[in-house]
N, C-alpha and C positions, 0 to 999 in steps of 0.2 A: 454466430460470432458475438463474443461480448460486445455490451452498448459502453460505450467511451463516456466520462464525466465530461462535463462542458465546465470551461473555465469558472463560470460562477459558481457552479458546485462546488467546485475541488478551494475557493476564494470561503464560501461559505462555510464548508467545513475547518479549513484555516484558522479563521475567524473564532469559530464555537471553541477549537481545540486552545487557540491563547488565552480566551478568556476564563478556560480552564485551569489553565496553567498561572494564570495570573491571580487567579483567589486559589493558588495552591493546593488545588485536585490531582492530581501529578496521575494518578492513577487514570480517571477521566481523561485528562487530555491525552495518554494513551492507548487509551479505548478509539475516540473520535478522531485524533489523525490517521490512525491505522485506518479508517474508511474510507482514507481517497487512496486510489490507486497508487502504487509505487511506480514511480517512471519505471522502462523499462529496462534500460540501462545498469540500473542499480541493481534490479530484481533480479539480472544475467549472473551481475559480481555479487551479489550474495549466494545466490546458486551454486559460483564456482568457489569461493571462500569459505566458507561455513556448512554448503551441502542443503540436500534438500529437505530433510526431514527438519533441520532447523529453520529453512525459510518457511515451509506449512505452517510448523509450529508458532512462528512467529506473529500471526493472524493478519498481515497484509493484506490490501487489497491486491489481487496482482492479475483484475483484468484488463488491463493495459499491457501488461508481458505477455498473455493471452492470444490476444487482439494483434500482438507484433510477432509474436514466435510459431503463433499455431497453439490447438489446445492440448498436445502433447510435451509441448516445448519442459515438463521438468521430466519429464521421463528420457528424455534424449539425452 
């Protein structure tokens, strides 16, 4: 089973990705948001909106949807 971020992680990474975004790296900040986990909620409705080959493509993290659906969960 995927190992889950602890709240400081996912705070830290936050952190890195605004002050990206804040000296206008646009491209950076997303690179480093995209490494914390997608709730898995979201990860479900892009699954079912856009499909799967676009969510892969999209480089999320998505072991939290994982860790919630099982490791087949985009194949189903």
């Amino acid at each position: 089973m995927p190992q889950t971020m602890t709240l400081d992680e996912k705070l830290a990474i936050s952190m890195k990705a605004c002050a990206l975004r804040q000296s206008g790296d646009r491209e950076g900040f997303q690179r480093v948001i995209k490494t914390a986990p997608m709730p898995p909620y979201l990860a479900k409705i892009y699954k079912e909106t856009v499909g799967i080959e676009q969510l892969i493509k999209s480089g999320w993290n998505l072991s939290e949807a994982e860790a919630e659906f099982g490791s087949d969960w985009l194949s189903r």
